[in-house]
N, C-alpha and C positions, 0 to 999 in steps of 0.2 A: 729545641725549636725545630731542627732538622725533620722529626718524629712527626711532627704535628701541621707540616704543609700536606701533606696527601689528604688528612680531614679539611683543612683549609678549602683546596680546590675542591674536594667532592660538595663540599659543602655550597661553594659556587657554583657548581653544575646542579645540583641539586633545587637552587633558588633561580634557574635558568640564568645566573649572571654569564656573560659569555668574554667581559672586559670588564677590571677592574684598575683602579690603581692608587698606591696609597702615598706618600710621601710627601716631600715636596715639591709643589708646581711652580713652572714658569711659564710666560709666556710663549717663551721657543719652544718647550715640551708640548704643551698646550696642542700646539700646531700640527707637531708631529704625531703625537699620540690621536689627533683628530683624523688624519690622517690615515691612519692606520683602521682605524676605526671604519671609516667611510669603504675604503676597500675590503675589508670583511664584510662589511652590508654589503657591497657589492658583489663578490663573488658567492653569497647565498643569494642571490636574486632578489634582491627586496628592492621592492618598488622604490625608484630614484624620489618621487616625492617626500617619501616618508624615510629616507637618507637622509635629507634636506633638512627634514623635523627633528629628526634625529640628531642628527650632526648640530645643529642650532642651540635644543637645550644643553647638549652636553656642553658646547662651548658658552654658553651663559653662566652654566652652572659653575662650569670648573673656575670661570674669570671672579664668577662672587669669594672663591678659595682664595684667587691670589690677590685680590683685592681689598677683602674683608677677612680674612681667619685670625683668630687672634694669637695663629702660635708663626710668627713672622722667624724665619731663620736667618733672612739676609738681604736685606737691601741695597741695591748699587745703582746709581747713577747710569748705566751701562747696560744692565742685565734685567733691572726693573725689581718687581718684588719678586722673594719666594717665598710661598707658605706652604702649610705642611695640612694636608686635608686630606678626602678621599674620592674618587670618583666611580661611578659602576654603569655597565648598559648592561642590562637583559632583555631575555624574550621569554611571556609565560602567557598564557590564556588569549593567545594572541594579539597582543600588546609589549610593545617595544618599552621597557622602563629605562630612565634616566635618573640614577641615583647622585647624591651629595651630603659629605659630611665634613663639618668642620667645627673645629672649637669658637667661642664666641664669649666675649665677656657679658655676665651678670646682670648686668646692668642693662641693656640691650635687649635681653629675651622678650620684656614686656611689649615694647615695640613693634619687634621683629613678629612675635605674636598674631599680637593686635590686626598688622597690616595681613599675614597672610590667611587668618578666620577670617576677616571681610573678603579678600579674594577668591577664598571657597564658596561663599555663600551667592555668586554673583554669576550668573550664566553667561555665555558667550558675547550675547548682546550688548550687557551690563557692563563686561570686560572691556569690549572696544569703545564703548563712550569712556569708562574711565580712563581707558589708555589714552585714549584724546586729550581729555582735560589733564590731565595729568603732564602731557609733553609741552602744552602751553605755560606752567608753571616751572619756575627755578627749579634747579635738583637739591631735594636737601641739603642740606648745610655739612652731614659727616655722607653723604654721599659722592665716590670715587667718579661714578658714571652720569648718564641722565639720570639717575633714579627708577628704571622702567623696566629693569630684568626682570622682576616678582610677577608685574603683570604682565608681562611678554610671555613668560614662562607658563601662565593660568591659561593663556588665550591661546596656547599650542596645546596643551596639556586635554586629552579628551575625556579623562575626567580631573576632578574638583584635584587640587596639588595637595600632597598629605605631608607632614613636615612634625617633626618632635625634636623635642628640648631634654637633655638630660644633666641633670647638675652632675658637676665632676668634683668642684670645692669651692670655695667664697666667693672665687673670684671669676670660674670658666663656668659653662656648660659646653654639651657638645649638640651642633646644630646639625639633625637630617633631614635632607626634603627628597624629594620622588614626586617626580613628573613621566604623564606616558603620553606614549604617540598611537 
Protein backbone atom coordinates (compact mmCIF):
# COMPACT_ATOMS: atom_id res chain seq x y z
CA UNK A 1 0.00 0.00 0.00
CA UNK A 2 2.78 2.25 1.25
CA UNK A 3 4.28 1.79 -2.70
CA UNK A 4 1.33 3.00 -4.28
CA UNK A 5 0.14 6.53 -2.45
CA UNK A 6 2.75 8.61 -4.77
CA UNK A 7 0.50 7.10 -8.06
CA UNK A 8 -2.55 7.93 -5.81
CA UNK A 9 -1.57 11.64 -5.38
CA UNK A 10 -0.11 12.06 -8.93
CA UNK A 11 -2.99 10.66 -10.12
CA UNK A 12 -5.02 13.42 -8.13
CA UNK A 13 -2.95 16.09 -9.35
CA UNK A 14 -3.24 14.94 -12.58
CA UNK A 15 -7.21 15.00 -12.64
CA UNK A 16 -6.70 18.70 -11.02
CA UNK A 17 -8.20 17.15 -7.73
CA UNK A 18 -6.69 19.61 -5.18
CA UNK A 19 -9.05 17.89 -1.99
CA UNK A 20 -10.10 14.69 -1.46
CA UNK A 21 -11.24 12.51 1.23
CA UNK A 22 -12.38 9.20 1.80
CA UNK A 23 -13.53 7.48 4.86
CA UNK A 24 -16.00 8.12 7.13
CA UNK A 25 -17.86 11.42 7.60
CA UNK A 26 -19.32 13.20 10.33
CA UNK A 27 -21.01 16.15 10.80
CA UNK A 28 -18.09 17.85 13.06
CA UNK A 29 -15.51 16.74 10.26
CA UNK A 30 -17.97 17.90 7.78
CA UNK A 31 -17.37 21.54 9.16
CA UNK A 32 -13.84 21.32 9.58
CA UNK A 33 -12.93 19.87 6.48
CA UNK A 34 -15.23 22.78 4.87
CA UNK A 35 -13.27 24.73 6.33
CA UNK A 36 -10.26 23.98 5.37
CA UNK A 37 -11.52 23.98 2.13
CA UNK A 38 -12.69 27.62 2.00
CA UNK A 39 -9.26 28.86 3.12
CA UNK A 40 -7.48 27.27 0.29
CA UNK A 41 -9.96 28.83 -2.13
CA UNK A 42 -9.06 31.56 -0.48
CA UNK A 43 -5.58 32.12 -0.38
CA UNK A 44 -5.47 31.21 -4.20
CA UNK A 45 -7.70 34.21 -4.87
CA UNK A 46 -10.64 32.79 -6.07
CA UNK A 47 -13.54 34.76 -6.34
CA UNK A 48 -15.54 34.77 -2.80
CA UNK A 49 -18.70 34.26 -4.80
CA UNK A 50 -17.72 31.10 -6.35
CA UNK A 51 -16.12 29.99 -2.62
CA UNK A 52 -19.63 30.27 -1.62
CA UNK A 53 -20.68 27.81 -4.60
CA UNK A 54 -18.20 25.99 -3.93
CA UNK A 55 -18.23 25.49 -0.35
CA UNK A 56 -22.31 24.87 -0.72
CA UNK A 57 -22.11 21.76 -3.11
CA UNK A 58 -19.53 20.40 -1.26
CA UNK A 59 -21.43 20.60 1.96
CA UNK A 60 -24.73 19.09 0.31
CA UNK A 61 -22.87 16.76 -1.24
CA UNK A 62 -20.89 15.31 1.64
CA UNK A 63 -24.38 15.63 4.09
CA UNK A 64 -26.16 13.15 1.08
CA UNK A 65 -22.78 10.74 2.53
CA UNK A 66 -23.78 10.98 5.99
CA UNK A 67 -27.24 10.98 5.53
CA UNK A 68 -27.75 8.37 2.94
CA UNK A 69 -24.65 5.92 2.33
CA UNK A 70 -25.42 2.67 2.87
CA UNK A 71 -22.23 1.66 4.41
CA UNK A 72 -23.21 3.26 8.10
CA UNK A 73 -20.20 2.53 10.65
CA UNK A 74 -21.88 4.03 13.65
CA UNK A 75 -24.50 5.78 15.02
CA UNK A 76 -24.93 7.69 18.36
CA UNK A 77 -27.40 9.62 19.85
CA UNK A 78 -24.59 12.22 20.52
CA UNK A 79 -22.33 12.26 17.55
CA UNK A 80 -25.08 11.75 14.76
CA UNK A 81 -24.32 9.39 11.89
CA UNK A 82 -21.10 8.17 10.27
CA UNK A 83 -20.71 6.99 6.90
CA UNK A 84 -18.07 5.88 4.92
CA UNK A 85 -18.02 7.71 1.39
CA UNK A 86 -15.98 9.95 -0.52
CA UNK A 87 -15.50 13.47 -1.24
CA UNK A 88 -13.18 15.50 -3.95
CA UNK A 89 -12.87 19.41 -5.26
CA UNK A 90 -10.91 20.19 -8.43
CA UNK A 91 -10.00 22.73 -10.83
CA UNK A 92 -9.79 21.76 -14.72
CA UNK A 93 -10.76 23.82 -17.80
CA UNK A 94 -11.63 26.45 -15.68
CA UNK A 95 -14.33 25.04 -13.59
CA UNK A 96 -14.29 24.20 -9.96
CA UNK A 97 -15.74 20.34 -9.76
CA UNK A 98 -17.33 19.01 -6.67
CA UNK A 99 -17.09 15.28 -6.67
CA UNK A 100 -19.18 12.47 -4.57
CA UNK A 101 -19.25 8.98 -3.96
CA UNK A 102 -20.99 6.58 -1.94
CA UNK A 103 -22.43 3.17 -1.71
CA UNK A 104 -26.18 2.91 -2.09
CA UNK A 105 -28.57 -0.08 -1.91
CA UNK A 106 -29.99 -1.90 -5.21
CA UNK A 107 -33.01 -1.22 -4.76
CA UNK A 108 -32.81 2.53 -4.84
CA UNK A 109 -30.71 3.08 -8.08
CA UNK A 110 -33.89 3.11 -10.28
CA UNK A 111 -35.13 6.12 -8.30
CA UNK A 112 -32.23 7.85 -7.66
CA UNK A 113 -31.93 7.56 -11.50
CA UNK A 114 -34.88 8.49 -12.62
CA UNK A 115 -34.98 11.78 -10.50
CA UNK A 116 -31.54 12.95 -11.55
CA UNK A 117 -32.07 12.25 -15.88
CA UNK A 118 -35.10 14.54 -15.36
CA UNK A 119 -32.83 17.07 -13.57
CA UNK A 120 -30.30 17.09 -16.49
CA UNK A 121 -32.67 17.48 -18.97
CA UNK A 122 -34.15 20.69 -17.39
CA UNK A 123 -32.46 24.36 -17.80
CA UNK A 124 -31.98 26.89 -15.28
CA UNK A 125 -35.30 28.25 -15.55
CA UNK A 126 -36.93 24.81 -15.37
CA UNK A 127 -34.91 24.13 -12.32
CA UNK A 128 -36.10 27.05 -10.15
CA UNK A 129 -39.89 26.33 -10.88
CA UNK A 130 -39.23 22.88 -9.94
CA UNK A 131 -37.49 23.80 -7.02
CA UNK A 132 -40.62 25.76 -6.01
CA UNK A 133 -43.09 23.27 -6.48
CA UNK A 134 -41.08 21.01 -5.02
CA UNK A 135 -40.53 22.83 -1.52
CA UNK A 136 -44.33 23.26 -1.33
CA UNK A 137 -44.66 19.47 -1.15
CA UNK A 138 -43.90 16.98 1.84
CA UNK A 139 -40.28 15.54 1.78
CA UNK A 140 -40.40 12.13 0.83
CA UNK A 141 -41.23 9.67 2.98
CA UNK A 142 -37.28 7.90 3.11
CA UNK A 143 -36.09 11.37 2.78
CA UNK A 144 -33.66 12.57 5.85
CA UNK A 145 -33.90 16.46 4.67
CA UNK A 146 -36.55 18.71 2.61
CA UNK A 147 -35.86 16.53 -0.23
CA UNK A 148 -34.32 19.42 -2.39
CA UNK A 149 -30.29 18.86 -2.26
CA UNK A 150 -30.47 17.09 -6.05
CA UNK A 151 -32.17 20.15 -7.30
CA UNK A 152 -30.20 22.75 -5.39
CA UNK A 153 -27.30 20.89 -6.43
CA UNK A 154 -28.48 21.09 -10.65
CA UNK A 155 -29.51 24.81 -10.07
CA UNK A 156 -25.70 25.79 -8.72
CA UNK A 157 -24.19 23.29 -11.07
CA UNK A 158 -23.24 25.34 -14.53
CA UNK A 159 -23.55 22.50 -16.37
CA UNK A 160 -26.18 19.63 -16.59
CA UNK A 161 -25.00 17.13 -12.95
CA UNK A 162 -23.37 13.84 -14.27
CA UNK A 163 -23.73 11.10 -11.84
CA UNK A 164 -23.07 6.94 -12.34
CA UNK A 165 -24.15 3.89 -10.79
CA UNK A 166 -21.82 0.83 -10.52
CA UNK A 167 -23.03 -2.56 -9.24
CA UNK A 168 -20.73 -3.84 -6.61
CA UNK A 169 -23.07 -7.16 -5.67
CA UNK A 170 -26.82 -8.05 -5.02
CA UNK A 171 -27.25 -5.83 -2.74
CA UNK A 172 -24.84 -2.34 -3.26
CA UNK A 173 -23.94 -0.17 -5.97
CA UNK A 174 -21.60 2.46 -5.77
CA UNK A 175 -23.11 5.97 -6.26
CA UNK A 176 -20.88 9.18 -8.12
CA UNK A 177 -22.13 12.52 -8.86
CA UNK A 178 -20.06 15.67 -10.13
CA UNK A 179 -21.36 19.02 -9.84
CA UNK A 180 -19.31 22.32 -11.16
CA UNK A 181 -19.11 25.90 -10.44
Amino acid sequence: MLEHLYYLKSDLDRQGIFFCFSGPLSQTLLMEVGDTLRNKMAKDKTNPSTIIKVFAMFIEQAQNIIRYSAEEVLYDEALGGLRNGIVAVGYDSGHYSVLCGNMVKNKDVSILSEQLQKLQTMNKEQLKTYYKEQRRKAPHEKSKGAGLGFIELARRSVTPIQFDFRKIDEKHSFFSLKTEV
